[in-house]
N, C-alpha and C positions, 0 to 999 in steps of 0.2 A: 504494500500500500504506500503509497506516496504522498511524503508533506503535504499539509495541508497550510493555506496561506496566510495563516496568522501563525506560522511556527517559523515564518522568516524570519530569525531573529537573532544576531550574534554570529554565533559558529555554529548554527544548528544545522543550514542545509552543508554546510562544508563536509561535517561529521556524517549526517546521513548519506552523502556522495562517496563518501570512504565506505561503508558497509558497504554500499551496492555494488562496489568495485569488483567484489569477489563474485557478485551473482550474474547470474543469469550470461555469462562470458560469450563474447562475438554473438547476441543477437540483436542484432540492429533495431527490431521494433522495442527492444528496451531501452539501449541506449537515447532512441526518438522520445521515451515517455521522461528518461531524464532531463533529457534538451528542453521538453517544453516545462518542467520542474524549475531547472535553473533561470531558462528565460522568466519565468513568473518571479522568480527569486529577486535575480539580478532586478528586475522592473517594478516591486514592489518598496526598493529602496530607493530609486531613483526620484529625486523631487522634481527633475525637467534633464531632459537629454538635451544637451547643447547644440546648438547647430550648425555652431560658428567655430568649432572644433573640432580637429580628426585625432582618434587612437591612432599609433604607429605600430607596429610589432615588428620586432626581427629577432633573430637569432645569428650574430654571426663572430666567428673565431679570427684567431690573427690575420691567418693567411688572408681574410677579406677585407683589412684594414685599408691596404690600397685602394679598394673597390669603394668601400664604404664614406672612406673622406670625401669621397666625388659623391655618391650617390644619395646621401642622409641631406648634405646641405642642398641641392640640388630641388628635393622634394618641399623642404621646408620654405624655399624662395616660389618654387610652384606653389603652395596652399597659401602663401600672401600674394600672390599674383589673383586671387578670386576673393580677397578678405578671409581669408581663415588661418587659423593655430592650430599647433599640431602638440600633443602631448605625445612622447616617444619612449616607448617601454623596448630600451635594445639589450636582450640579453648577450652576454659576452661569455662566451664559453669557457667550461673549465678552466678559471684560472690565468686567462691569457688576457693579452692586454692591447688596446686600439690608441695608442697615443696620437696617431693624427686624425683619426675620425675626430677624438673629440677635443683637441686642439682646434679642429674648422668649425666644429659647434660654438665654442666658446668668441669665436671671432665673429658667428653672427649671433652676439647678445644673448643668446638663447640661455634661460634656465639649466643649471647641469647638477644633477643628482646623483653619487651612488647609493648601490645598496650591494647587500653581500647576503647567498646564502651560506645557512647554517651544513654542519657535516653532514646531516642527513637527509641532505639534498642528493646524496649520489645513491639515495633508494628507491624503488621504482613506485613502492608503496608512499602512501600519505600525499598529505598538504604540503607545500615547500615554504614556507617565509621566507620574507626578506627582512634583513635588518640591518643598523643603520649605519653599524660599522663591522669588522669582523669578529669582534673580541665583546660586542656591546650588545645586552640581552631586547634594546628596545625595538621591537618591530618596525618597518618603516612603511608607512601606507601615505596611497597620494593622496590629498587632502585638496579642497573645491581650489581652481584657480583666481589667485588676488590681485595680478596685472593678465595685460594682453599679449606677453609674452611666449615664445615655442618653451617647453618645457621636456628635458630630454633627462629620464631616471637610466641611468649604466645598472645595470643585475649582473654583477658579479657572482657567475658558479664557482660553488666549492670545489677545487683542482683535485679530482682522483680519474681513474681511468675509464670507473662505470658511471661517473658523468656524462661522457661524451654523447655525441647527438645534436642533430638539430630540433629533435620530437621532444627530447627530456631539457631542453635548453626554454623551450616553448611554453612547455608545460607551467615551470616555474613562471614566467612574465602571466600566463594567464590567470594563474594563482593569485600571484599577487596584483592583478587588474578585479580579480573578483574578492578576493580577499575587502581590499578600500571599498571597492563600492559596499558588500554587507557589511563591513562594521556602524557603517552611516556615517563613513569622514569623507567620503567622494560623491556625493548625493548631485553634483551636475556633469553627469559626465558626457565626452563628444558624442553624438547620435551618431557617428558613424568612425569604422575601424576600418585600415587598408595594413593589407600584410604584405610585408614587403621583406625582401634579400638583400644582400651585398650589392650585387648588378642589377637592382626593379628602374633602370632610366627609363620613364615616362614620357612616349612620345608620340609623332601621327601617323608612326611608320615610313615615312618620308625622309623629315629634317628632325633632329635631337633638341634643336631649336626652341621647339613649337611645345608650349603647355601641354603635354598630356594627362597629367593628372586633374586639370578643367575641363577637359574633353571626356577621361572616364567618368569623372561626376557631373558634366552635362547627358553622357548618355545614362546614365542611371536614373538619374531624375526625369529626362524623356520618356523613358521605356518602362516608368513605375513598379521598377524590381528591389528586391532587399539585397540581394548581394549580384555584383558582374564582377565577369573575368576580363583580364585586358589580355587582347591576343597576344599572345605568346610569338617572340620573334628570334629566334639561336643567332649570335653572333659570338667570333671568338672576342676575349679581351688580350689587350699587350699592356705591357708594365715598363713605364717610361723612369728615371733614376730621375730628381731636382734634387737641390739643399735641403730641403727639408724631408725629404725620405721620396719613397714610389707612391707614383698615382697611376692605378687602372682605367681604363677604359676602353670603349668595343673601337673596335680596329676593323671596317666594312672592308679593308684589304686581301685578308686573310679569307682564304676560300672555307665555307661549313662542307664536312661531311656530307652526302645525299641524305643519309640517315637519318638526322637532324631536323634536314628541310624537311621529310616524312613525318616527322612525330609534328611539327609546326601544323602542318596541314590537316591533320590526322583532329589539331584541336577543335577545328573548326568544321570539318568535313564529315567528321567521322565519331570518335569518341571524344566528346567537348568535355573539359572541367575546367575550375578553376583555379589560375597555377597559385602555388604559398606565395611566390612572388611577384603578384599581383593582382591582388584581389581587392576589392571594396564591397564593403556588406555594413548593413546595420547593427550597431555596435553590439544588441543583446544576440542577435543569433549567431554572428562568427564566435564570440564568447563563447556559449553555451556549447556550441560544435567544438569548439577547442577542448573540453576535455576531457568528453570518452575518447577524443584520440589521445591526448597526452598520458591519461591514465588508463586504458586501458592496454594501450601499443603505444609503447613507449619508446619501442624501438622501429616503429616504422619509417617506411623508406617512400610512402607514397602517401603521405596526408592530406594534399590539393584533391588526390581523387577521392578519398575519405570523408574529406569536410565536403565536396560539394556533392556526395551522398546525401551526406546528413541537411543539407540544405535542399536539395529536390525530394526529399521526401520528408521532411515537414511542412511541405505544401508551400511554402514559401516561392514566390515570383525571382524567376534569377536566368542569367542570360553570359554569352561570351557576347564581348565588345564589337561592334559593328566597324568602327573607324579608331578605336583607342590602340594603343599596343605598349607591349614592356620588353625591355630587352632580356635575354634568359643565355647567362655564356654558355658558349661548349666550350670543350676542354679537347673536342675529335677523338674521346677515347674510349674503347668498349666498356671503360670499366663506369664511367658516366653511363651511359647505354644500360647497360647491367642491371645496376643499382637504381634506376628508375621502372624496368619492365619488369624486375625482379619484385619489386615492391606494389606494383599495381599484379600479378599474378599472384601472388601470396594473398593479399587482401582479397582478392577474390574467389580464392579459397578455402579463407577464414569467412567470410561473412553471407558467400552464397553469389551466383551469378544473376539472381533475378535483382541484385539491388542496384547493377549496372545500366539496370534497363534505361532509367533517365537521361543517361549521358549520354546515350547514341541518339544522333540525329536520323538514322536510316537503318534497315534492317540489311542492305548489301555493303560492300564498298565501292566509293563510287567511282566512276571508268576512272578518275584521275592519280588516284590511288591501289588502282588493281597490281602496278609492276614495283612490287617491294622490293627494297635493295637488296642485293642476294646478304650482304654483309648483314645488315638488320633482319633478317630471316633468321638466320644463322643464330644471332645475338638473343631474340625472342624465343627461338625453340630450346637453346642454353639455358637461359633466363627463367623459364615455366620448370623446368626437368631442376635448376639448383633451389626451386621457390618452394617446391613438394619432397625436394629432401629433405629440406630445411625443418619446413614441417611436420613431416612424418618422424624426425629425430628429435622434435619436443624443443630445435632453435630456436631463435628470434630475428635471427640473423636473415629473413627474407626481404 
């Protein structure tokens, strides 16, 4: 039986979301009755969703720091390019450190927070806290905004090695985003959340130029959906040396894989989702969908196709981008390849094939898509055969 909604109160649904962790496992029609549990949760302490402010979410480790210094300020001059702030929950993985990310936060005036979790953040079970220093027992929760300023909290993971993750890095930032709002110290929070990567540049597909992050919130607001994806576009990135350390970014020089180009098309064509790194949705539903995947699959490798599950089958209105797009690197390497089709077959194994039904636009494939790369053939028939090993040996590792 499920809370009832005068038991919002405190740590109540947190705790009853821990019991439930252990039941009823991989069935999705549970997981849906939680989502709309939490969404009533989350929206019963909310005194007014803000309008005039975007959630930010990411998860990203050293290696993306070059990436990230371009790509966080980037977005943050795009959301004042339309009147809006951006409150940014970036968690920084296991113990590692982005000193030019947020060296370029600090030079546009922006708000800068850390927070540090506790050591038993590197367990798959429970609630993760954040707090305010590492040594210091006081919890740190965001509290209502007092200027008109971006506001950017750093989540510092505890450094062990079953940290790692971008799913268990996640998990924590959504903790502690649901955490603030139930205690009742976040009661105005942005009405709307975009998740975003190292490399989410926001553009019209054209020119890098061009706002895109106004163009995916003009077509969301046209097309009256709660959550869009921005098309999805593979470009590789190159890493240039300055005085002040490397800055990444896409290099349209550098030829993609066919591969690549395939899965691009494949979003739009064929099986649509919406990718982690680039998504906008209304702040209570990407929430709520955040964390039967963080806490249930903790270790998954395919959460974009997960969450926009969980988002077409709670009925909710949601769409890929007509004209918006995000940049998404390649690396050209199988092992990228891999670990993307490995994790959407696995998931699909654990949870059933009828919940795929949504994200297919078509029941064939269409002519433009019939001649698969033999290499990506190849890659997918590996990829399904190590996702059912995985499986069947009781891993995680799909």
């Amino acid at each position: 039986m499920l809370l009832m909604r005068e038991e919002y109160t405190g740590g109540s649904l947190m705790r009853y979301l821990q019991t439930q962790r252990s039941i009823h496992l991989n069935e999705v029609s549970h997981d849906m009755a939680l989502i709309r549990e939490i969404r009533e949760g989350l929206c019963s302490k909310v005194a007014a969703f803000d309008p005039n402010r975007i959630m930010v979410t990411a998860s990203v480790c050293e290696k993306g720091d070059s990436k990230m210094r371009e790509t966080l300020p980037r977005i943050l001059r795009q959301a004042e390019g339309f009147g809006l702030r951006c409150d940014v929950l970036m968690g920084i993985n296991c113990g590692m450190q982005l000193p030019h990310t947020e060296r370029e936060i600090e030079k546009l005036g922006a708000e800068l927070q850390s927070g540090f979790t506790a050591e038993n953040a590197v367990d798959d079970t429970g609630h993760h806290r954040v707090f305010e220093d590492i040594f210091s027992p006081r919890q740190l929760l965001i509290d209502d905004v007092r200027n008109d300023a971006h506001r950017v909290f750093c989540l510092r993971q505890y450094p062990h090695p079953n940290a790692r993750g971008k799913n268990r890095m996640l998990k924590v930032v959504n903790d502690f985003a649901m955490e603030s709002i139930l205690s009742g110290r976040w009661t105005h929070v942005p009405a709307h959340t975009l998740e975003i990567d190292d490399d989410s540049r926001f553009y019209d597909g054209l020119s890098t130029d061009v706002n895109g992050l106004k163009m995916l919130f003009g077509e969301m607001e046209k097309s009256a959906v709660s959550a869009i994806g921005a098309r999805w576009r593979t470009v590789c990135y190159s890493e240039e040396d300055f005085d002040d350390g490397p800055v990444s970014g896409p290099d349209f020089t550098i030829p993609v894989d066919d591969s690549y180009k395939y899965l691009d098309t494949s979003q739009t064509e064929w099986m649509r989702f919406m990718p982690g790194g680039g998504t906008l949705g209304k702040t209570d539903i990407l929430t709520a969908c955040r964390w039967p995947i963080g806490h249930r699959y903790p270790a998954s490798r395919s959460d974009d196709v997960q969450r926009t599950i969980y988002v077409a089958h709670s009925g909710e209105p949601w769409k890929i981008a007509d004209y918006s797009f995000v940049l998404n690197e390649s690396r050209n390497s199988d092992e990228q390849l891999l670990r993307w089709l490995r994790g959407t077959f696995g998931l699909r194994r654990i949870i059933g094939t009828q919940y795929f039904r949504p994200l297919f636009v078509r029941s064939s494939l269409p002519l433009s898509m019939e001649d698969v790369p033999e290499r990506l053939y190849s890659l997918m028939s590996h990829a399904c055969f190590t996702a059912d090993s995985s499986l069947q040996n009781g891993r995680v590792d799909w």
